[in-house]
KESESE-32334 format. One line per field, with one value per residue (C-alpha): residue number from 0; z, y, x. Coordinates in steps of 0.05 Angstrom, whole numbers, plus 5000, padded with zeros to 4 digits. Layout:
% KESESE-32334
pos = (NUM; ...)
Z = (Z; ...)
Y = (Y; ...)
X = (X; ...)
% end
This chain:
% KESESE-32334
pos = (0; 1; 2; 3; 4; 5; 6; 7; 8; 9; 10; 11; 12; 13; 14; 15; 16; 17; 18; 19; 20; 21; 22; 23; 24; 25; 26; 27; 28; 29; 30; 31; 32; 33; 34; 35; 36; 37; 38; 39; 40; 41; 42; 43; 44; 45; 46; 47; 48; 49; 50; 51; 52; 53; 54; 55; 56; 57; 58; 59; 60; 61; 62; 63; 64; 65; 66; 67; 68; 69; 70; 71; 72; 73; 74; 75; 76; 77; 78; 79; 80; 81; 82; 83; 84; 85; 86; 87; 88; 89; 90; 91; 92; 93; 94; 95; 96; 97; 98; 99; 100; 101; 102; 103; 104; 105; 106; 107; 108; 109; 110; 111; 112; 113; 114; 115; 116; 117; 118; 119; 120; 121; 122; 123; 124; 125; 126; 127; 128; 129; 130; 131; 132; 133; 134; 135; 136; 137; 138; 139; 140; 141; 142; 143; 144; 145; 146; 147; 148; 149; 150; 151; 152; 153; 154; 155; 156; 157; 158; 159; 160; 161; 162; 163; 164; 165; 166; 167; 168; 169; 170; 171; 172; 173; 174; 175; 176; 177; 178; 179; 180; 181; 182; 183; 184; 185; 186; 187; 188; 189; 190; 191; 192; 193; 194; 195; 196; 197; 198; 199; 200; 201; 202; 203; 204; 205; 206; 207; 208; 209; 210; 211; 212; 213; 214; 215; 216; 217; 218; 219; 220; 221; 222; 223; 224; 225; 226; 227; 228; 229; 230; 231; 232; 233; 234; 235; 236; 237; 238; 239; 240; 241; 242; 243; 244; 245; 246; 247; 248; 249; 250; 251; 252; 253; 254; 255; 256; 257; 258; 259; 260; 261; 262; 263; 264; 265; 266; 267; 268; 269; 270; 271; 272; 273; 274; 275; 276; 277; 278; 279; 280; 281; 282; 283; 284; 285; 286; 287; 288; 289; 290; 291; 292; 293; 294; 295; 296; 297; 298; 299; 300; 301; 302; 303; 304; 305; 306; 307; 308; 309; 310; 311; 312; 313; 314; 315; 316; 317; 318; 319; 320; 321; 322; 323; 324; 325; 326; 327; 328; 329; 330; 331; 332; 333; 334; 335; 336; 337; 338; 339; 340; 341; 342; 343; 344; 345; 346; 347; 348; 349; 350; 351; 352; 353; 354; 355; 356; 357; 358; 359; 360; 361; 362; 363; 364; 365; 366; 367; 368; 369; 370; 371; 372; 373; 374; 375; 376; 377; 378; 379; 380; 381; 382; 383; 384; 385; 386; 387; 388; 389; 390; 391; 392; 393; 394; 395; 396; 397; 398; 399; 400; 401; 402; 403; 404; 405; 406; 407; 408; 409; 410; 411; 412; 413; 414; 415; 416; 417; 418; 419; 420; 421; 422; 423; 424; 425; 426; 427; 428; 429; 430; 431; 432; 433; 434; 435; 436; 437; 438; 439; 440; 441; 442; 443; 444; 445; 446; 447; 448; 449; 450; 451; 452; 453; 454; 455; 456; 457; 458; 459; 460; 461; 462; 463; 464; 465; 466; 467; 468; 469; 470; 471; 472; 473; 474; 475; 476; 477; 478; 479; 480; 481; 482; 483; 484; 485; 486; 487; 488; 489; 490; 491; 492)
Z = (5359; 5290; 5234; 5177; 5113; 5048; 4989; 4922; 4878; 4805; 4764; 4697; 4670; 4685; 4619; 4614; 4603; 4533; 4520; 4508; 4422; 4443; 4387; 4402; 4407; 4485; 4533; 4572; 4627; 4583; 4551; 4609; 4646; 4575; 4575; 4654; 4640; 4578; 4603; 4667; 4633; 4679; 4649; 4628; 4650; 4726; 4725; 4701; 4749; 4805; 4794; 4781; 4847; 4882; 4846; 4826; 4756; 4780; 4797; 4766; 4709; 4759; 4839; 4879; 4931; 5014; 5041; 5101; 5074; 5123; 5061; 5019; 4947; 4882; 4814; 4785; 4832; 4886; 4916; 5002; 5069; 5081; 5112; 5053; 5037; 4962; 4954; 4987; 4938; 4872; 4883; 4894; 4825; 4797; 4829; 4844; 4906; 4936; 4924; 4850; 4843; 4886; 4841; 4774; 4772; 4699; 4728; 4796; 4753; 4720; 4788; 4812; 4749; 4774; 4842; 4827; 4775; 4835; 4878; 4815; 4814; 4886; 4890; 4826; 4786; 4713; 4658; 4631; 4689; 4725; 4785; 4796; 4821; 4887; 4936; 4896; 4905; 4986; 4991; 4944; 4991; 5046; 5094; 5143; 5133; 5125; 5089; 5040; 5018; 5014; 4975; 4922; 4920; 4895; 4845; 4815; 4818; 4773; 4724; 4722; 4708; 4664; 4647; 4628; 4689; 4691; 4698; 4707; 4648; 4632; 4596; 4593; 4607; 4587; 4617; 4574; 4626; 4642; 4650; 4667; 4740; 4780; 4852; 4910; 4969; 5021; 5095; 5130; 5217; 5235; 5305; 5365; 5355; 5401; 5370; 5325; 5368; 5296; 5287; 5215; 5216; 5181; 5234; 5220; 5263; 5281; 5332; 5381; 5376; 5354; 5328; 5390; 5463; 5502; 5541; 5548; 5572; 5601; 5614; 5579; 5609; 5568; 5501; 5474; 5400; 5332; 5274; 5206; 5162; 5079; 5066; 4999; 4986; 4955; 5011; 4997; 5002; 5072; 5112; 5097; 5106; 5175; 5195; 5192; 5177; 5245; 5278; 5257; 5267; 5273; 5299; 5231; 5162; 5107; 5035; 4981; 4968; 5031; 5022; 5080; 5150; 5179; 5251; 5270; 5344; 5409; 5409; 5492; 5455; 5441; 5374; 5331; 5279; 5283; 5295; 5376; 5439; 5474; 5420; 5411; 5475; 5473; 5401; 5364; 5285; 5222; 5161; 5083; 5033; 4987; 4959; 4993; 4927; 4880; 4854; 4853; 4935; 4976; 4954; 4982; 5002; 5045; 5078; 5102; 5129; 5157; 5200; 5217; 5246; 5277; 5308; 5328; 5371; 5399; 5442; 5473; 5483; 5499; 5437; 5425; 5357; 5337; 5306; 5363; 5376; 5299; 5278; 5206; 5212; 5193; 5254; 5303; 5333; 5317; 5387; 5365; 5338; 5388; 5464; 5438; 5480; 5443; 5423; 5347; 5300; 5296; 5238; 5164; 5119; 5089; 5149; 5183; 5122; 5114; 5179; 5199; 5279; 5265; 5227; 5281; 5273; 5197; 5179; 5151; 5109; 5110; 5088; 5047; 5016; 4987; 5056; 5059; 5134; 5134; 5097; 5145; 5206; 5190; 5162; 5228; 5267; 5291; 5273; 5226; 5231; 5179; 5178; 5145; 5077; 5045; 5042; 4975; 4960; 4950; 4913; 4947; 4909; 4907; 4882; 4922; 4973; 4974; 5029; 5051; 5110; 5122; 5177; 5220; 5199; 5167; 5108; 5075; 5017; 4992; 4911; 4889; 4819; 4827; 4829; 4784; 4795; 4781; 4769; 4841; 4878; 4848; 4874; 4855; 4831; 4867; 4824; 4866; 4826; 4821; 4851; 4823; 4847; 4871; 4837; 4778; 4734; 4722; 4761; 4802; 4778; 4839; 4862; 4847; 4916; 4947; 4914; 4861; 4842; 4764; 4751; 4694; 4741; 4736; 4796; 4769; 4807; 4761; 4704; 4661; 4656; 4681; 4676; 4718; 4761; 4767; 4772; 4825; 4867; 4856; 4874; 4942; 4963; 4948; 4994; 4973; 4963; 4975; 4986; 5064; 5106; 5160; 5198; 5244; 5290; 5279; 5334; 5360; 5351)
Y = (3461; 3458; 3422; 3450; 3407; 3463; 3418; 3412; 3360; 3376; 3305; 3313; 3260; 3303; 3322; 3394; 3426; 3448; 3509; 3553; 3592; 3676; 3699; 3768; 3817; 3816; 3865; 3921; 3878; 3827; 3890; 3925; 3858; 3850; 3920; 3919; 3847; 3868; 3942; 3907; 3845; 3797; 3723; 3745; 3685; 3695; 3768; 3732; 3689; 3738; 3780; 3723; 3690; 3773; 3781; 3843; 3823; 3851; 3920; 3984; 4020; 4077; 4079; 4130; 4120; 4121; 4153; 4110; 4047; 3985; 3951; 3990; 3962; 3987; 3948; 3882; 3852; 3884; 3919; 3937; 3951; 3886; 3848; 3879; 3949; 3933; 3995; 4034; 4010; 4012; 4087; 4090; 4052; 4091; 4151; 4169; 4171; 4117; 4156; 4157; 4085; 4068; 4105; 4089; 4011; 4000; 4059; 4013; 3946; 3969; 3994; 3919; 3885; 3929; 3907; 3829; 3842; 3875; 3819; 3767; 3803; 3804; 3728; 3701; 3686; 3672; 3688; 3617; 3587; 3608; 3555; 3606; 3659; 3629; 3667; 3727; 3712; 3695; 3765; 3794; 3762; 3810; 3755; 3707; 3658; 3595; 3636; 3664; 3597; 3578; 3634; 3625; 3553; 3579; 3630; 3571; 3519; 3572; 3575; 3502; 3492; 3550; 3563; 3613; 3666; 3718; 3795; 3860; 3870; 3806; 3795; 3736; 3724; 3661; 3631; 3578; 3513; 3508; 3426; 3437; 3468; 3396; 3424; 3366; 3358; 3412; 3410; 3471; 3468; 3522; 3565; 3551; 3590; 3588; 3544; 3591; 3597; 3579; 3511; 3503; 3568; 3591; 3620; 3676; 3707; 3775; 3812; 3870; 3921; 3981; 3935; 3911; 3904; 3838; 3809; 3855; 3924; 3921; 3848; 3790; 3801; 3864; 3832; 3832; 3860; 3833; 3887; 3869; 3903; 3888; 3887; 3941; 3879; 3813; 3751; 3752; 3833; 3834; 3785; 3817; 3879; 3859; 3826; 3878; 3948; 3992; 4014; 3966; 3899; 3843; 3783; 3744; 3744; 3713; 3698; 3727; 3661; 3633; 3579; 3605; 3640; 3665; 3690; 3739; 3753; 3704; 3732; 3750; 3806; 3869; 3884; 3956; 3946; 3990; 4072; 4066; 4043; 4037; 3988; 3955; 3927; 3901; 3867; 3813; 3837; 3797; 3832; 3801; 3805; 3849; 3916; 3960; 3992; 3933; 3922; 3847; 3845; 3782; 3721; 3657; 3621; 3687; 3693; 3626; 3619; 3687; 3664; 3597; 3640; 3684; 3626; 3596; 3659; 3661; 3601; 3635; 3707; 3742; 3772; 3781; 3765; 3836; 3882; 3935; 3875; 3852; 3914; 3947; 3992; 4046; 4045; 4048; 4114; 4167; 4192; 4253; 4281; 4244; 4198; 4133; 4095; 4112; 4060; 4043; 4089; 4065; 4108; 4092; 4053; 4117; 4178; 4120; 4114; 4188; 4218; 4238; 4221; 4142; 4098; 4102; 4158; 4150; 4151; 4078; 4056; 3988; 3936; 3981; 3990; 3917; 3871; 3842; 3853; 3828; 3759; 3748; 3757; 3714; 3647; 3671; 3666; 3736; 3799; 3851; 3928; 3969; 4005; 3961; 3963; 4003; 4010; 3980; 3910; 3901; 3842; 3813; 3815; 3735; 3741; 3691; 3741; 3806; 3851; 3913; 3954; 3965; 3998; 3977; 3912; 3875; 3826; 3777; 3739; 3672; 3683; 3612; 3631; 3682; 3756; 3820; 3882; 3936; 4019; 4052; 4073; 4011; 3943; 3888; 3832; 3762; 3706; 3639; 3565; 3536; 3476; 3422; 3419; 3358; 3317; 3365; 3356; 3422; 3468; 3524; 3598; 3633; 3681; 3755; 3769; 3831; 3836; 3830; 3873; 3896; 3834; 3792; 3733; 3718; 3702; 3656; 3671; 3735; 3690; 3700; 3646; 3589; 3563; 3622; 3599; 3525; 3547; 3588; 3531; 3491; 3549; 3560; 3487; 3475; 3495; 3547; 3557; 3614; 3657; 3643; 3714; 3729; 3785; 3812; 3878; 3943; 3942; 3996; 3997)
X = (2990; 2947; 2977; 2943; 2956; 2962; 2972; 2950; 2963; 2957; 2959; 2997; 2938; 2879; 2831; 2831; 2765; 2742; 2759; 2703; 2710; 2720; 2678; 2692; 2760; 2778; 2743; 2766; 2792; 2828; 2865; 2881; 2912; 2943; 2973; 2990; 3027; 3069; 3084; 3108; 3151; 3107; 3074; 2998; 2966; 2989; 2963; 2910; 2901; 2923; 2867; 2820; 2837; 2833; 2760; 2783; 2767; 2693; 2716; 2681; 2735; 2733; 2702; 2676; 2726; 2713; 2768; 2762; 2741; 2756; 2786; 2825; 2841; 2864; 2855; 2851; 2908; 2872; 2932; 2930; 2946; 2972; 3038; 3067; 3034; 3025; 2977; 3041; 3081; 3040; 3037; 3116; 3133; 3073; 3099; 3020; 2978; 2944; 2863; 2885; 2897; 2836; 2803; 2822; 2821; 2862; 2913; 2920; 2919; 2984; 3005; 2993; 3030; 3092; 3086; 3093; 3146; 3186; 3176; 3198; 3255; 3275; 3253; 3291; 3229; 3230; 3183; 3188; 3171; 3116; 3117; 3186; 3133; 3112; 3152; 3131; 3068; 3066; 3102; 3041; 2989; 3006; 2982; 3015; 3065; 3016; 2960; 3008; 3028; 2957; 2949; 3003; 2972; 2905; 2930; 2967; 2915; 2882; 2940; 2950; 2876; 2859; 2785; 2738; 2725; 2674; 2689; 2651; 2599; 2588; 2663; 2694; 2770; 2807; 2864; 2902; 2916; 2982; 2997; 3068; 3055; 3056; 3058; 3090; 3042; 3067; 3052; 3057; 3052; 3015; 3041; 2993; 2938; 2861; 2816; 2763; 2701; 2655; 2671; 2710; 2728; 2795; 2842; 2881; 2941; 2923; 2968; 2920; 2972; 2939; 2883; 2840; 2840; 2853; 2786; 2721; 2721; 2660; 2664; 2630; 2569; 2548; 2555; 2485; 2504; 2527; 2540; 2533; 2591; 2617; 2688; 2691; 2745; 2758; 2774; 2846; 2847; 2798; 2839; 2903; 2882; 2848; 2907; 2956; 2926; 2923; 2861; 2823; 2799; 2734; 2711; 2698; 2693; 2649; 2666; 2620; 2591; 2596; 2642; 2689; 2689; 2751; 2759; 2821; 2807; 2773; 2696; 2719; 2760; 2744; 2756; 2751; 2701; 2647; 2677; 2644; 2686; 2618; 2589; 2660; 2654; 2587; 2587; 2615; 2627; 2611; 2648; 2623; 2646; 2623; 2606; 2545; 2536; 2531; 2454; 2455; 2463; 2494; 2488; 2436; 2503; 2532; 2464; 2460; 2528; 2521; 2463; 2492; 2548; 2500; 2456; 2526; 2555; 2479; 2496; 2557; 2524; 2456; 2442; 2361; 2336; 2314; 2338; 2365; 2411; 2421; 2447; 2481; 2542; 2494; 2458; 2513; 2516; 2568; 2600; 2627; 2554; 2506; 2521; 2559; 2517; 2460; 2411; 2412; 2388; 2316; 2286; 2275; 2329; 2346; 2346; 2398; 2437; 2447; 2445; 2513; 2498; 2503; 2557; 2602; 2659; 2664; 2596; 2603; 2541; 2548; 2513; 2483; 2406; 2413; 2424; 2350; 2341; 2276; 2296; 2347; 2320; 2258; 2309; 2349; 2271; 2268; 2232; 2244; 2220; 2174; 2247; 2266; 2223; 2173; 2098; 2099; 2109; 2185; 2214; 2279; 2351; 2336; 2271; 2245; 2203; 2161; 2165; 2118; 2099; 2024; 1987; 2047; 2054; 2114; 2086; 2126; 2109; 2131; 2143; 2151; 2150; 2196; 2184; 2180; 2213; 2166; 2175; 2182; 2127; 2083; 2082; 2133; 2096; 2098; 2084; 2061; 2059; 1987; 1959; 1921; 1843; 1822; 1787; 1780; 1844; 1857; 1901; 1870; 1891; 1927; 1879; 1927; 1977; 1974; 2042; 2021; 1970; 1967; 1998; 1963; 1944; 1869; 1822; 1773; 1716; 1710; 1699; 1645; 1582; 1565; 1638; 1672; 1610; 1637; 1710; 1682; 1656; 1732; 1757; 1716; 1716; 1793; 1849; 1881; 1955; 1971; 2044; 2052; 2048; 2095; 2051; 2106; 2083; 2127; 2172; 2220; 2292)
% end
C-alpha cells in the first residue's frame, strides 16, 4: 500500500502578488475563454484556470490535425480520450465531429466550456462558489480516482492564487486571485500499486486490456531499445489519455519542463507505443511532452530529466549508447511496407522522417526535426550520427551548441556566448567568451570558430603593424580557449 498525501493548504493570510496593469484590450485567447465561459453559463476564472493548468492556452487558433495522434486534444480545456471521453462528448453538445474540434481550437474551447458546465450540473456546482466545482472537475480530468483529485487540486490552487499566465503569441491572460477558496488538508490512500521502476516517479493505474501485454514477449533478455516519442498533448491530457484510450500505451512520461515523470506500466511489460510488435517487445518508451512541430523545441529541464531516466533504465537493461538503440518514433520500421524487424531507419533526418516504410504502422514522426539528437546523446555520453545534422554548422534550439557533419565526422561546438541563427545553407554563428592573457591585461579576441565563419569576430594575428604583431605573440604564447570539439566518427545505424 502507498499513502499518497494530495493536500494543499491555501492560507487566508497569504499576500497576493501584484497584479500586473493589462495595457491592452484582451487577446484572442482571453476572448474566446470569455465567449466559451459566458455562452456556456460557467465561472470565467475556472475556465481560466482549467485551460491554464491543461496548457492548452498555447494551442495554434487552428491545427493540422494527425488523424492518429497518440494524444488526441481539442481546445483550450484540452478535451480527450480519457476516463471520461470529454472529446466524445464536446462533439455531442456541439453536435460536431471530433476532427473538427481538433481542428479548430476556439470551436473545441466552447466545446470544452459545455462539457464542464454539464458536469456542474450533474455534480450540484454553483456559479458563486467555485470550490462547488471539484467533483466536476475530477470527472473533467478523465483520470483516476487519486489523480483526479490531484487534479482538481491544481486547477484550484490556480484560482485561489490568480496570476498572470502566458499564452500562444506572446498574450497575456489574467486571473483575478480568489482568497475565498481555503482548501482542508485531504489524504487520499492510494490502491496497491508496483513501485515505479524511476525512482520519484508518479504512478499511474493503467489496466493492459486492449492496451499492453503482461511480461515480455520475447523475454527480458531482448530488450536493448528505448524510443523517444512527444505526446501532441498537455500532462493532464497525455496521462489520461494513456491511461484509458485503447490500443495504446508506454512505459513513461515526461513533463514539458521536466518537473515530473510518470510511469503507467512495469518496464518487464510490453507496452504498445511505437506501431511495431517486434520493436514493442524489445523497447522501453519515453513519451514528452510536447509538440514535434513547435520551433522553440524541448526544453533544458525535459532533456535532462529525459536522460536521467534514460541513464536510470540503462542499469536494468542492455541498451547501447548509440543511436540504433536510442531511437525516434521516426525510425522505427513500418511492418506493413518493409520486415518489422528491420533495423532503424539509418538515413538522413529527413528521408526517415518522410519515408512511409518507418514510423511504425502510422507513420508517426515523432520527436520531430527539433529533438537535438546530437546534444543528447553527448550529455547522455554516447555518440551521435552525421544523420543526425547537416554539413553546415547548426546552432542548437538552446543555443548553447553548434553542430555539423564534415568529411564524416560529427563536430560539436561549445557556444558560450550563445549562438546565431543564420539563413539556410550558411553557417550558424557560434560566439565563444574571451579570456584574459596573462600577464597582459587585456583580453584575447577569440580567434573566429569554424561556426562561425562570416561572423564579425576578429583574429588578431591579422592585425595591422607592429601592434597586430605584438597581439600576435600574446596570442601565440597564450592558451587558447577555444569552443571544445566533440570529433565523433559517422557510425551506422
Amino acid at each position: 500500500m502507498r499513502a499518497l498525501a494530495a493536500a494543499v493548504v491555501f492560507a487566508a493570510c497569504t499576500t497576493p502578488p501584484p497584479e500586473p496593469a493589462i495595457t491592452s484590450p484582451a487577446g484572442p485567447v482571453a476572448r474566446s475563454l470569455a465567449d466559451a465561459a459566458h455562452e456556456a453559463g460557467v465561472p470565467l476564472d475556472l475556465v481560466t484556470a482549467i485551460a491554464i493548468e491543461e496548457g492548452g492556452v498555447k494551442l495554434p487558433a487552428t491545427r493540422a490535425i494527425v488523424d492518429d495522434d497518440p494524444v488526441p486534444v481539442a481546445g483550450a480545456l484540452e478535451l480527450r480520450h480519457g476516463r471520461l471521453d470529454t472529446l466524445a462528448l464536446g462533439a455531442r453538445l456541439m453536435t460536431t465531429t471530433e476532427l473538427a474540434l481538433r481542428t479548430d481550437t476556439a470551436l473545441a474551447t466552447r466545446a470544452g466550456a459545455l462539457v464542464v458546465a454539464s458536469l456542474g450540473a450533474s455534480t450540484g456546482a454553483s456559479p458563486d462558489d467555485l470550490a462547488t466545482w471539484r467533483p466536476a472537475l475530477e470527472q473533467l480530468s478523465g483520470m483516476d480516482e487519486v489523480s483526479a483529485r490531484d487534479y482538481a487540486t491544481r486547477v484550484l490552487a490556480i484560482a485561489h492564487t490568480g496570476g498572470r499566465f502566458a499564452a500562444r503569441d506572446g498574450e497575456w491572460l489574467i486571473v483575478a486571485p480568489h482568497r475565498e477558496l481555503v482548501d482542508p488538508v485531504a489524504v487520499a490512500i492510494a490502491p496497491a500499486t508496483p513501485t515505479p521502476d524511476y525512482p520519484g516517479a508518479i504512478w499511474f493505474t493503467t489496466s493492459c486490456t486492449n492496451k499492453c501485454n503482461v511480461g515480455r514477449t520475447q523475454g527480458n533478455a531482448a530488450v536493448d531499445t528505448i524510443v523517444i516519442h512527444d505526446t501532441e498533448g498537455g500532462w493532464d491530457g497525455s496521462v489520461a489519455t494513456l491511461q484509458n484510450d485503447p490500443n495504446k500505451s508506454v512505459h513513461y512520461i515526461v513533463d514539458a519542463d521536466g518537473s515530473r515523470v510518470g510511469q503507467f506500466r512495469p518496464e518487464t511489460d510490453t507496452t504498445w507505443h511505437s506501431g511495431n510488435s517486434t520493436y514493442n517487445a524489445r523497447s522501453v518508451g519515453i513519451e514528452h511532452v510536447g509538440v514535434a512541430s513547435d520551433p522553440a523545441g524541448y526544453s533544458t529541464g525535459l532533456y535532462a530529466t529525459s536522460r536521467a531516466l534514460v541513464e536510470n533504465i540503462r542499469t536494468r537493461w542492455s541498451v547501447p549508447l548509440d543511436r540504433a538503440h536510442i531511437i525516434g518514433h521516426y525510425q522505427v520500421p513500418n511492418g506493413n511496407t518493409i520486415a518489422a524487424a528491420s533495423p532503424p531507419c539509418s538515413d538522413t533526418l529527413g528521408t526517415c522522417e518522410t519515408s512511409s516504410d518507418y514510423g511504425g504502422a502510422n507513420n508517426h514522426r515523432d520527436p520531430g526535426y527539433h529533438w537535438q539528437w546530437c546534444e543528447y546523446m553527448k550529455a547522455l555520453g554516447g555518440t551521435c550520427t552525421c544523420n543526425d545534422t547537416y554539413d553546415h554548422w547548426n546552432c542548437t534550439t538552446d543555443h548553447t551548441e553548434a553542430v555539423r557533419c564534415t568529411n564524416g565526422v560529427v563536430e560539436i561546438d561549445d557556444c558560450t556566448e550563445g549562438c546565431d541563427v543564420m539563413p539556410v545553407g550558411t553557417d550558424d554563428v557560434c560566439h565563444v567568451a574571451p579570456v584574459a592573457m596573462p600577464d597582459a591585461g587585456v583580453d584575447e579576441m577569440p580567434a573566429a570558430s569554424p561556426s562561425a565563419a562570416g561572423c564579425c569576430a576578429i583574429d588578431p594575428r591579422g592585425a595591422p603593424g607592429s601592434i597586430g604583431l605584438a597581439l600576435a605573440v600574446f596570442a601565440l604564447l597564450a592558451p587558447r580557449r577555444r569552443s571544445r570539439r566533440d570529433r565523433q566518427p559517422a557510425i551506422a545505424n
